[in-house]
mmCIF file of the C-alpha atoms, coordinates in Angstrom:
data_MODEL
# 
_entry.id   MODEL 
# 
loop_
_atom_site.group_PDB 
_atom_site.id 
_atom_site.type_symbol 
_atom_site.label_atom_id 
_atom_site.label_alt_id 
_atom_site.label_comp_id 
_atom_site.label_asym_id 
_atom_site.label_entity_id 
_atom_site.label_seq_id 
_atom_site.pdbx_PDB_ins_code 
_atom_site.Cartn_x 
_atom_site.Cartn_y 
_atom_site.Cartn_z 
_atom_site.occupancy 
_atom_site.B_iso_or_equiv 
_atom_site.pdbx_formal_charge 
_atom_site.auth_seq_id 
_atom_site.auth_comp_id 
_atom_site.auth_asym_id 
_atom_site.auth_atom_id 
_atom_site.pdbx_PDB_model_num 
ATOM 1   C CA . UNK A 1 1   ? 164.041 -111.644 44.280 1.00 0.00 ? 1   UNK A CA 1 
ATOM 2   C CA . UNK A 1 2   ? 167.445 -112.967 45.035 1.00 0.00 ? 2   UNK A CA 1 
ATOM 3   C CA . UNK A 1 3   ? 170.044 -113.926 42.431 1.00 0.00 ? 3   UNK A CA 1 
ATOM 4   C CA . UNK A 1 4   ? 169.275 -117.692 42.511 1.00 0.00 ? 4   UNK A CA 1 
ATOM 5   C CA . UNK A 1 5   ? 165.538 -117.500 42.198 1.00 0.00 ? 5   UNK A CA 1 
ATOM 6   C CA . UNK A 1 6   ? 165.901 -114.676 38.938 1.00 0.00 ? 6   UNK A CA 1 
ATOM 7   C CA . UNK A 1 7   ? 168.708 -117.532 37.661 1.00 0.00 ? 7   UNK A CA 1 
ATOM 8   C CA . UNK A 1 8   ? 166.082 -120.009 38.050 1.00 0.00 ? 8   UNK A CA 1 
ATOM 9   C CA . UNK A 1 9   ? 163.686 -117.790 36.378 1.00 0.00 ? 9   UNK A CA 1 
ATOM 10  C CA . UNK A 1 10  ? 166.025 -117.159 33.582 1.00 0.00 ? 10  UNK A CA 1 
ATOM 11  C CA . UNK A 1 11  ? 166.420 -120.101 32.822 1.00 0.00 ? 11  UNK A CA 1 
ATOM 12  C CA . UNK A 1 12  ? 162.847 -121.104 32.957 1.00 0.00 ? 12  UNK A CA 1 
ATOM 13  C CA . UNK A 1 13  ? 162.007 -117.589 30.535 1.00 0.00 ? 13  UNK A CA 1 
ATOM 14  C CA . UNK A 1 14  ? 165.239 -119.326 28.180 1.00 0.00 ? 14  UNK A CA 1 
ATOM 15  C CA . UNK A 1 15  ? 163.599 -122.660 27.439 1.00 0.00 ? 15  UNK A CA 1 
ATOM 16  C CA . UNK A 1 16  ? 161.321 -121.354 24.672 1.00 0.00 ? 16  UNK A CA 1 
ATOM 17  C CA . UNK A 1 17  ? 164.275 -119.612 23.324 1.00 0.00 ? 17  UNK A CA 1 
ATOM 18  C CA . UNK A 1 18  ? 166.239 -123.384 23.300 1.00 0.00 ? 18  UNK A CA 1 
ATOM 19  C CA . UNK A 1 19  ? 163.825 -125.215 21.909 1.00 0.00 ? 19  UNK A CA 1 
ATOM 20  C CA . UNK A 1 20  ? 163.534 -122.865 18.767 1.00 0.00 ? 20  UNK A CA 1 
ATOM 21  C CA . UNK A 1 21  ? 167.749 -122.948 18.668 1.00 0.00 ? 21  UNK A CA 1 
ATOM 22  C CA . UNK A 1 22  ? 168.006 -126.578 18.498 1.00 0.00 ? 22  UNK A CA 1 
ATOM 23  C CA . UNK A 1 23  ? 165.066 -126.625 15.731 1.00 0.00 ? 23  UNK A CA 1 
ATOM 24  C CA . UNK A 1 24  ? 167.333 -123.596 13.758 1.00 0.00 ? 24  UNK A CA 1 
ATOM 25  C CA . UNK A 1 25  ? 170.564 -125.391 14.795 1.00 0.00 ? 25  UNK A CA 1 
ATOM 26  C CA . UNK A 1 26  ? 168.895 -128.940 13.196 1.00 0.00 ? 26  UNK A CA 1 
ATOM 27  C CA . UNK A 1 27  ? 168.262 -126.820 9.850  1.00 0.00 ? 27  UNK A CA 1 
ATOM 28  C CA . UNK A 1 28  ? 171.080 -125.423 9.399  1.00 0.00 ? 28  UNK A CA 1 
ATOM 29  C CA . UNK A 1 29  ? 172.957 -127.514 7.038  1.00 0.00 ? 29  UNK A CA 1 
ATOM 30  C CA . UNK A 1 30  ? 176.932 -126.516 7.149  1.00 0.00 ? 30  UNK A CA 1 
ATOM 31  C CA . UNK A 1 31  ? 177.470 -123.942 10.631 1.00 0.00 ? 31  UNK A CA 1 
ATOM 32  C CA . UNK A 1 32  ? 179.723 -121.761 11.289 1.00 0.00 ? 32  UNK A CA 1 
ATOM 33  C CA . UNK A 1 33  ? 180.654 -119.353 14.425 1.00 0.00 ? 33  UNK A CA 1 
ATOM 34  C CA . UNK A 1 34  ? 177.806 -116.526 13.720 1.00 0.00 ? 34  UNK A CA 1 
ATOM 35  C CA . UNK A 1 35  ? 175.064 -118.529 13.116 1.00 0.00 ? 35  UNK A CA 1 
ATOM 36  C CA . UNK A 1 36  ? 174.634 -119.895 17.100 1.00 0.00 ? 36  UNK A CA 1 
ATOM 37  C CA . UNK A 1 37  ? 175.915 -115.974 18.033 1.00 0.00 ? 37  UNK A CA 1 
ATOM 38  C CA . UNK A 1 38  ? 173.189 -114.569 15.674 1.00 0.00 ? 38  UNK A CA 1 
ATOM 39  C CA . UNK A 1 39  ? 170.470 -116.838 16.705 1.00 0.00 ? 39  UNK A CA 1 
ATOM 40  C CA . UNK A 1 40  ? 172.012 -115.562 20.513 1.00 0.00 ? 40  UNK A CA 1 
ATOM 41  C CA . UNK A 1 41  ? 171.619 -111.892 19.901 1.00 0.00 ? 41  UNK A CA 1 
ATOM 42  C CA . UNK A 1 42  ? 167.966 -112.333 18.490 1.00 0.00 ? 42  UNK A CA 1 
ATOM 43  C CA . UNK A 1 43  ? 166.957 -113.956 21.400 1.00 0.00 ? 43  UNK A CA 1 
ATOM 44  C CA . UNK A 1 44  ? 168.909 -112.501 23.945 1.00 0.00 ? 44  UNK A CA 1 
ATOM 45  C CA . UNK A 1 45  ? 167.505 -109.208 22.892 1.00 0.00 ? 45  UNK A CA 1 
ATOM 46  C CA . UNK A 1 46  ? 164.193 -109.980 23.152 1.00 0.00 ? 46  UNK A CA 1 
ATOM 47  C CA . UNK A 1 47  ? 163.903 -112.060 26.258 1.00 0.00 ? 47  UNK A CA 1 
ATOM 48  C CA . UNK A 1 48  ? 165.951 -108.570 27.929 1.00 0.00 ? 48  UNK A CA 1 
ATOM 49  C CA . UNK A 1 49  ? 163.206 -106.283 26.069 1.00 0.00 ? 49  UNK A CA 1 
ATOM 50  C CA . UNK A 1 50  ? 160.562 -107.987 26.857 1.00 0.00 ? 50  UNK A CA 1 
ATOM 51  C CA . UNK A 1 51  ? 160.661 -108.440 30.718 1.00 0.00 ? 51  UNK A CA 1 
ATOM 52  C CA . UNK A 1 52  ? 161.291 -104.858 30.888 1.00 0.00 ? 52  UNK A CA 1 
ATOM 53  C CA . UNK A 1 53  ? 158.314 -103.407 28.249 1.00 0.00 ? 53  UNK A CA 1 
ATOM 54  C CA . UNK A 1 54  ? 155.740 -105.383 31.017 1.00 0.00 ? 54  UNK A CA 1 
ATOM 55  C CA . UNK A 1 55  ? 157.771 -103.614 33.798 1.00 0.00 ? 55  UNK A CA 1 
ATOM 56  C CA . UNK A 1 56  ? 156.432 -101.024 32.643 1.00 0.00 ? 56  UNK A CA 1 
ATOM 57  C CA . UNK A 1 57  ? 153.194 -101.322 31.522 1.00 0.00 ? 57  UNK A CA 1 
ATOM 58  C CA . UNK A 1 58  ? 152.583 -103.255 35.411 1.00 0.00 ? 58  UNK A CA 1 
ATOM 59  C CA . UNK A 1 59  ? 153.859 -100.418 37.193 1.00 0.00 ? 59  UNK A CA 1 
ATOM 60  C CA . UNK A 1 60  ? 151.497 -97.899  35.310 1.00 0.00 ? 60  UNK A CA 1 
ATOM 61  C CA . UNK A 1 61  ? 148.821 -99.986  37.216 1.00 0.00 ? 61  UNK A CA 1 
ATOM 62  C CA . UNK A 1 62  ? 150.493 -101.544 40.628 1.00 0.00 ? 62  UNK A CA 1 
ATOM 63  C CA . UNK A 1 63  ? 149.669 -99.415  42.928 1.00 0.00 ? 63  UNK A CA 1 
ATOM 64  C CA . UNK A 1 64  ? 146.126 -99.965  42.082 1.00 0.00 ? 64  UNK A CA 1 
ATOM 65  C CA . UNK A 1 65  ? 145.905 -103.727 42.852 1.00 0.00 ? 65  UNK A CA 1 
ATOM 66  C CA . UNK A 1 66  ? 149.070 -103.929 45.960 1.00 0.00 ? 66  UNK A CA 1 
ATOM 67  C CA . UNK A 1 67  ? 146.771 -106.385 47.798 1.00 0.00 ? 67  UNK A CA 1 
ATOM 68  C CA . UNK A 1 68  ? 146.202 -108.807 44.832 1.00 0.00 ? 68  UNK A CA 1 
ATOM 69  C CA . UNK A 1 69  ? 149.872 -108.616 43.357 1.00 0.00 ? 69  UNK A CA 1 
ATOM 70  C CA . UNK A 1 70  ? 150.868 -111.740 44.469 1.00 0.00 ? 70  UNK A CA 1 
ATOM 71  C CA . UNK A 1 71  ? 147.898 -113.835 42.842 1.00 0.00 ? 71  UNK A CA 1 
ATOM 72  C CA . UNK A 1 72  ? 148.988 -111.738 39.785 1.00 0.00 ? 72  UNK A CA 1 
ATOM 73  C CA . UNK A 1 73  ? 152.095 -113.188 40.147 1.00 0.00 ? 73  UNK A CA 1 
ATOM 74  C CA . UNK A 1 74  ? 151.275 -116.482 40.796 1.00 0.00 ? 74  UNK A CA 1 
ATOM 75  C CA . UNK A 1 75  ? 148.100 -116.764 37.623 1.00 0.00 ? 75  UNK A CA 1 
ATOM 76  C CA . UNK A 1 76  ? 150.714 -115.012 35.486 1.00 0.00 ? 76  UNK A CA 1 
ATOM 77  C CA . UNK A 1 77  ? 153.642 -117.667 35.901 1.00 0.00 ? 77  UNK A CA 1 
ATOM 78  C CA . UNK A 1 78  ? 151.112 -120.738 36.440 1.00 0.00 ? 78  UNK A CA 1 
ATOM 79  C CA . UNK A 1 79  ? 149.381 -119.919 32.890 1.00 0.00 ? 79  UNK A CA 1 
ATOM 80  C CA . UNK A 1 80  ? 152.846 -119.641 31.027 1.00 0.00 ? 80  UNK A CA 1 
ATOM 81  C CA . UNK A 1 81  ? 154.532 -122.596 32.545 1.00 0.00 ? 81  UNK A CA 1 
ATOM 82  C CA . UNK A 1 82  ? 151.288 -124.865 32.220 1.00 0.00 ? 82  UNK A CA 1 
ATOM 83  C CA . UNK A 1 83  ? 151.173 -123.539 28.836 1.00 0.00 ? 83  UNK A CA 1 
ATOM 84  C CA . UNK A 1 84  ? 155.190 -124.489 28.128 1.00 0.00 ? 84  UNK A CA 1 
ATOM 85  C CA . UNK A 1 85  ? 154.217 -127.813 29.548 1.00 0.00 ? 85  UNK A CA 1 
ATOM 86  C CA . UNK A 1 86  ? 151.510 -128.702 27.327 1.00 0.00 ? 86  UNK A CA 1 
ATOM 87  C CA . UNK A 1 87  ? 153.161 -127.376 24.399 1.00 0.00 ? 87  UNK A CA 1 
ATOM 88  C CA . UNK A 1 88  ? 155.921 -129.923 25.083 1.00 0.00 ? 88  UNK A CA 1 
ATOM 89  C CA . UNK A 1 89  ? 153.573 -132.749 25.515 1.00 0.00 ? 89  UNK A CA 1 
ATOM 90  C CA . UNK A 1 90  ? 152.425 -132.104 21.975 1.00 0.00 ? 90  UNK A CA 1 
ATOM 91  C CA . UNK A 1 91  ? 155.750 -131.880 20.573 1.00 0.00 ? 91  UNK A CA 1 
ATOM 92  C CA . UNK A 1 92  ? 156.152 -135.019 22.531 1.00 0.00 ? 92  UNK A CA 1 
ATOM 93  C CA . UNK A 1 93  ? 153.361 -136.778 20.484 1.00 0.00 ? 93  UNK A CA 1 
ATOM 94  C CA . UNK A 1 94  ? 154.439 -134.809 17.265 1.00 0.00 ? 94  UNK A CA 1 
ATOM 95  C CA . UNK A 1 95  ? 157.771 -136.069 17.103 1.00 0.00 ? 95  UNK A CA 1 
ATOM 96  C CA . UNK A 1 96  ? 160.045 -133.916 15.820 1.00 0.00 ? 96  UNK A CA 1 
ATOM 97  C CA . UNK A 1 97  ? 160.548 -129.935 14.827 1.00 0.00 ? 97  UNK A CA 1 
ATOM 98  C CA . UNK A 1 98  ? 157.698 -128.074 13.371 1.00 0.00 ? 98  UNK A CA 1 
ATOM 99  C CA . UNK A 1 99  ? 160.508 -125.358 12.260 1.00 0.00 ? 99  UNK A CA 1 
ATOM 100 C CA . UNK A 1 100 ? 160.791 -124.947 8.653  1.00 0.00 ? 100 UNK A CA 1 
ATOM 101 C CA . UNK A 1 101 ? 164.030 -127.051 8.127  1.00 0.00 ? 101 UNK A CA 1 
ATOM 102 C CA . UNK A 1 102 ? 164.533 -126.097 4.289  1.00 0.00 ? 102 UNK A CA 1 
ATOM 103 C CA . UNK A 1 103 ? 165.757 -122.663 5.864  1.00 0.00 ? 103 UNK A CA 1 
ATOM 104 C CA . UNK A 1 104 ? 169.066 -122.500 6.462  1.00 0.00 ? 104 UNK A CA 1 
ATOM 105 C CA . UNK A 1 105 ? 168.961 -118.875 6.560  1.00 0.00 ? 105 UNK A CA 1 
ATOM 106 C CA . UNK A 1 106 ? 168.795 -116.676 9.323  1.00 0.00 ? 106 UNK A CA 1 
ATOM 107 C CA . UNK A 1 107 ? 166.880 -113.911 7.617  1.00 0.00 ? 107 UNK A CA 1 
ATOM 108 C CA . UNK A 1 108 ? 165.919 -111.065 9.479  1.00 0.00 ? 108 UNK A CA 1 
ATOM 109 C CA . UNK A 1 109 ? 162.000 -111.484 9.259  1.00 0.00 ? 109 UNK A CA 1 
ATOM 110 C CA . UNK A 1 110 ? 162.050 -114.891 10.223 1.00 0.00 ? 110 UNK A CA 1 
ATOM 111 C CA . UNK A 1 111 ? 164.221 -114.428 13.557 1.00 0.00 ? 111 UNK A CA 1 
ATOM 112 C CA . UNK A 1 112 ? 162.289 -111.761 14.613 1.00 0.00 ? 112 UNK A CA 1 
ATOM 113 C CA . UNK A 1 113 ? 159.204 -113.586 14.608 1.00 0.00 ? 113 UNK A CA 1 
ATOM 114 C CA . UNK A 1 114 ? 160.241 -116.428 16.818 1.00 0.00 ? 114 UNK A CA 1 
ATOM 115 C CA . UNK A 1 115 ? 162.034 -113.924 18.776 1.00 0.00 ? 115 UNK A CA 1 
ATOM 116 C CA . UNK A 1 116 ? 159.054 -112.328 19.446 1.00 0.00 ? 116 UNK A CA 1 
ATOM 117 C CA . UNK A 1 117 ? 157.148 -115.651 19.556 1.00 0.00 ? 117 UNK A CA 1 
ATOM 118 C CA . UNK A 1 118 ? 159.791 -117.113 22.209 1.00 0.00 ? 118 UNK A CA 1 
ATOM 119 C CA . UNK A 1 119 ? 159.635 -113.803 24.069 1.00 0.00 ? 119 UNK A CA 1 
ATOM 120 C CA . UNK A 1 120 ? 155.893 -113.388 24.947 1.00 0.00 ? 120 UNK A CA 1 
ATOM 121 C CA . UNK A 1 121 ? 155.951 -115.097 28.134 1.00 0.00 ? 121 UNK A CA 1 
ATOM 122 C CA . UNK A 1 122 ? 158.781 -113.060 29.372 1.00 0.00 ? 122 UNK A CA 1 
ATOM 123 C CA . UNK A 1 123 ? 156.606 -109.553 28.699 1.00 0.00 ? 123 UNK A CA 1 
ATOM 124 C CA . UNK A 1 124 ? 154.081 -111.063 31.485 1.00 0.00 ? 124 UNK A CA 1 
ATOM 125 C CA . UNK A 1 125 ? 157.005 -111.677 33.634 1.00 0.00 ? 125 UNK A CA 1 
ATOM 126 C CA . UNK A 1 126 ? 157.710 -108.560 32.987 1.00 0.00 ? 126 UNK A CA 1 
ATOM 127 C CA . UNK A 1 127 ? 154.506 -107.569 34.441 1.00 0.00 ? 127 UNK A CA 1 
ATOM 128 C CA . UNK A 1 128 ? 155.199 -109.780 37.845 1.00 0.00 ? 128 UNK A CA 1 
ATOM 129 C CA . UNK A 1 129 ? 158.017 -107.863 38.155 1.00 0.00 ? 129 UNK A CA 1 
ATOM 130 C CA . UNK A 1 130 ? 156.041 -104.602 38.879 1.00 0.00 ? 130 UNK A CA 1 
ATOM 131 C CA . UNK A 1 131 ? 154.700 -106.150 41.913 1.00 0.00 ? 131 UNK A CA 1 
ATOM 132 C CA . UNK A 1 132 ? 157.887 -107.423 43.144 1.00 0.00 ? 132 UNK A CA 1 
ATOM 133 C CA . UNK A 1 133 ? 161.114 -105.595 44.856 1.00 0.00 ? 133 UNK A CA 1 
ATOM 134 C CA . UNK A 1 134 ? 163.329 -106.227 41.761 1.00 0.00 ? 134 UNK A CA 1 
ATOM 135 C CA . UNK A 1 135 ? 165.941 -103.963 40.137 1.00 0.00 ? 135 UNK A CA 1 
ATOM 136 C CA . UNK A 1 136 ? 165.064 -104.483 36.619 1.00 0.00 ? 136 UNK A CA 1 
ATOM 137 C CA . UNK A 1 137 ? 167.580 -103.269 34.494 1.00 0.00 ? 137 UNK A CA 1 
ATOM 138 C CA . UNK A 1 138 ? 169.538 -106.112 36.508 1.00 0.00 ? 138 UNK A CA 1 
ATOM 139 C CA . UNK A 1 139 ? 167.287 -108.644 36.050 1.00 0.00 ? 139 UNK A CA 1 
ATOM 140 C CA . UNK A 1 140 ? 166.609 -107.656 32.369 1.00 0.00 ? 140 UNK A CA 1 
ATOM 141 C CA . UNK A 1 141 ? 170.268 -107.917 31.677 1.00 0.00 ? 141 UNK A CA 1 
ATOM 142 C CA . UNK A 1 142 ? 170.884 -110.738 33.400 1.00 0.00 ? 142 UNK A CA 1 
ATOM 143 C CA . UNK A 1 143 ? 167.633 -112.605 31.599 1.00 0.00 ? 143 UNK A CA 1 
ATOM 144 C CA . UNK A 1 144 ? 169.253 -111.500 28.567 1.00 0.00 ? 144 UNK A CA 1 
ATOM 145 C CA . UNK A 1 145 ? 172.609 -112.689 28.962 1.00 0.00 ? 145 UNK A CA 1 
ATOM 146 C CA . UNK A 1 146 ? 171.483 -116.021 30.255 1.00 0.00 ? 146 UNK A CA 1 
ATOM 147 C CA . UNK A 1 147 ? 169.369 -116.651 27.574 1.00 0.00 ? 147 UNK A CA 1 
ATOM 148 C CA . UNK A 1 148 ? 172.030 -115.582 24.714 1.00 0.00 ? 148 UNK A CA 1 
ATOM 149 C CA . UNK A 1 149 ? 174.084 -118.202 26.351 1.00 0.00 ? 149 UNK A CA 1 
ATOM 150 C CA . UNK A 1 150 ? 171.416 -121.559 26.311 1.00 0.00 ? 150 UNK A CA 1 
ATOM 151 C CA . UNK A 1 151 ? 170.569 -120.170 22.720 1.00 0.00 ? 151 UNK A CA 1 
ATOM 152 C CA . UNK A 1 152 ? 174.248 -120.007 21.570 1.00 0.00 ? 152 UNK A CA 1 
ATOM 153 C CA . UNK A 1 153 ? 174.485 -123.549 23.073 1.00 0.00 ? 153 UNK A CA 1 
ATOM 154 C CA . UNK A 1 154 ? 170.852 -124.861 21.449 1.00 0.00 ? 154 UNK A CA 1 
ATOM 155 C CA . UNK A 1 155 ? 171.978 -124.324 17.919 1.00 0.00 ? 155 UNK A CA 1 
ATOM 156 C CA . UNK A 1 156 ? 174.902 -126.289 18.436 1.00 0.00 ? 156 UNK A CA 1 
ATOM 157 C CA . UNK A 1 157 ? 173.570 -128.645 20.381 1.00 0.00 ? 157 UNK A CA 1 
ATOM 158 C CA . UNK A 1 158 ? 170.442 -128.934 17.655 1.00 0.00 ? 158 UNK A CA 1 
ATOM 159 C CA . UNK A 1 159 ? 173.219 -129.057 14.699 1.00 0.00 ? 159 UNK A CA 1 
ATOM 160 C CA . UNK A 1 160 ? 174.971 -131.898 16.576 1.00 0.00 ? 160 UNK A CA 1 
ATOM 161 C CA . UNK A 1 161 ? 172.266 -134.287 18.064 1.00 0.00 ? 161 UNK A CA 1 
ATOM 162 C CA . UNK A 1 162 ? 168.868 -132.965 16.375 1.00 0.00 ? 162 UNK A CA 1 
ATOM 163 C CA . UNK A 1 163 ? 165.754 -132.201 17.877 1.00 0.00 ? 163 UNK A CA 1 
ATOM 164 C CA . UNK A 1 164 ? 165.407 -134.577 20.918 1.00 0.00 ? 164 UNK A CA 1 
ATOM 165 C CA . UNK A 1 165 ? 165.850 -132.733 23.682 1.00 0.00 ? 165 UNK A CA 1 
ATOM 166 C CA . UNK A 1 166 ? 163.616 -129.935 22.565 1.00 0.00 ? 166 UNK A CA 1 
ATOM 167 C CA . UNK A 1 167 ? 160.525 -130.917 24.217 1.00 0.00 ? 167 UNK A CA 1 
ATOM 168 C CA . UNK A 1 168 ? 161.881 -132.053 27.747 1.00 0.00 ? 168 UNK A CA 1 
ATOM 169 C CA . UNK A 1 169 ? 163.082 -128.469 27.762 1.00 0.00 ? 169 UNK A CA 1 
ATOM 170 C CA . UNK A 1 170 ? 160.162 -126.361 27.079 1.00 0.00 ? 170 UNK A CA 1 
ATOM 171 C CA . UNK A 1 171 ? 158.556 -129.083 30.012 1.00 0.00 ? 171 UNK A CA 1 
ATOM 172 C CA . UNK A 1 172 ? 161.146 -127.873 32.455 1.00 0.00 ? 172 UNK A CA 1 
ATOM 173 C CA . UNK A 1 173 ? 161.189 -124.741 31.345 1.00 0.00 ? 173 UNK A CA 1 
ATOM 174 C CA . UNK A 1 174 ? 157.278 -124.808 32.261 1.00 0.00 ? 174 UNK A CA 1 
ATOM 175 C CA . UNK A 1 175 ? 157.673 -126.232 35.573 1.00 0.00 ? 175 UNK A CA 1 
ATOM 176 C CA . UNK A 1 176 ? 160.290 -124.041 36.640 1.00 0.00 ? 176 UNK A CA 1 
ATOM 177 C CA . UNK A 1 177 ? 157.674 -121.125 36.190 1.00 0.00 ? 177 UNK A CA 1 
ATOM 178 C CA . UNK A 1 178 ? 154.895 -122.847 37.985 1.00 0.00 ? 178 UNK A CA 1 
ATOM 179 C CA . UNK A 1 179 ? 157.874 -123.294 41.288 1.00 0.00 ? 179 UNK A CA 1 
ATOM 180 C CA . UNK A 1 180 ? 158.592 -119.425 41.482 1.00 0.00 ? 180 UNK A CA 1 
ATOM 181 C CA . UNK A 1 181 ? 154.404 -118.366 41.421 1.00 0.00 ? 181 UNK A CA 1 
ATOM 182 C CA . UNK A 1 182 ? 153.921 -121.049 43.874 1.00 0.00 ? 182 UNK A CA 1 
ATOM 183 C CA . UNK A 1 183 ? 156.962 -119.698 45.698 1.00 0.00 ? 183 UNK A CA 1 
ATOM 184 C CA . UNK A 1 184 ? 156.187 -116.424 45.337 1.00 0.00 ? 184 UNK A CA 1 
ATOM 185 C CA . UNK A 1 185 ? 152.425 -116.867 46.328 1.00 0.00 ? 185 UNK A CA 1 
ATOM 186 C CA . UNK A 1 186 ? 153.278 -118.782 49.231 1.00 0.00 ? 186 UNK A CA 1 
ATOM 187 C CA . UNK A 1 187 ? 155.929 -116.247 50.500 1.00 0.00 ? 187 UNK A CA 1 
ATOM 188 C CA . UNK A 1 188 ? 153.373 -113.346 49.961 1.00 0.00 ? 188 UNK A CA 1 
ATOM 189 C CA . UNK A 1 189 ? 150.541 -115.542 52.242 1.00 0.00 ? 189 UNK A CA 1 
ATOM 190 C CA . UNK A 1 190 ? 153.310 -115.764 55.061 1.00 0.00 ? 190 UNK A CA 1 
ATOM 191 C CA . UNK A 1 191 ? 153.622 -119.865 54.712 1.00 0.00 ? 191 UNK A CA 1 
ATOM 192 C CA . UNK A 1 192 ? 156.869 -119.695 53.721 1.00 0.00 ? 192 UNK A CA 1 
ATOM 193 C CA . UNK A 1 193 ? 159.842 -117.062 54.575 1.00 0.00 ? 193 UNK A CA 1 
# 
């Protein structure tokens, strides 16, 4: 995985973490410099962690399915970024953020639930990466870094002009994610170099 395809992927894993900063950055009333750095770190953290717990747990098992890794790969990052895409079709319909806007605090319990929540899809990434020649303390970092940076800029942006652009992010974060497992399925069945 080259640089531009685990930026593209970063910023695909990030979307999640966007939406739910512009939602936080809508609630909160009066902000200041730590609450988008905050909101950052939580995130940030997570979508690094995450990647790199499934790293794990998929190279306890990748030698053992080698011949299917690709399809892995490809089912793994189809099902999220369908998923991401549907989820922003409802929002769509919804209208607005289903965040709990009387909470203008960033209290510990509650960020580290949608950090978690944001993060899930990047522990099955996490997984693809077993199967794939990828340094991952790299890519972890650099996931991680990238994703600090869209959150720090979706609570301002969410503070500034609300909660529009939340769904049309989660819908390109989703199709993003179906690209690389079509990409990566395609390069693994020899179609494409």
């Amino acid at each position: 995985m080259n640089l531009l395809e685990l930026l593209i992927l970063a910023i695909g894993l990030a979307m999640d973490a966007f939406a739910v900063a512009v939602c936080k950055g809508l609630s909160i009333k009066k902000i200041t410099a730590k609450h988008p750095i905050i909101v950052g770190l939580y995130f940030g953290i997570f979508q690094a962690g995450m990647p790199m717990i499934g790293y794990f747990l998929g190279k306890q098992f990748s030698n053992k399915i080698n011949a299917i890794d690709h399809w892995v790969a490809f089912i793994l990052l189809g099902i999220i970024g369908i998923n991401m895409m549907k989820g922003s079709l409802k929002e769509e319909e919804e209208e607005g953020c289903d965040c709990n806007e009387s909470d203008n605090t960033l209290a510990v319990k509650g960020m580290l639930i949608l950090a978690v929540a944001t993060s899930i899809d990047a522990l099955a990434v996490g997984i693809t990466f077993a199967f794939l020649k990828v340094n991952i303390f790299v890519a972890t970092s650099f996931i991680g870094v990238i994703t600090f940076l869209i959150a720090v800029a979706g609570v301002i942006i969410g503070n500034i002009f609300g909660g529009k652009l939340r769904s049309k992010a989660e819908m390109a974060g989703g199709a993003i994610l179906v690209c690389l497992g079509v990409k990566i399925l395609l390069e693994h069945l020899g179609i494409i170099g």
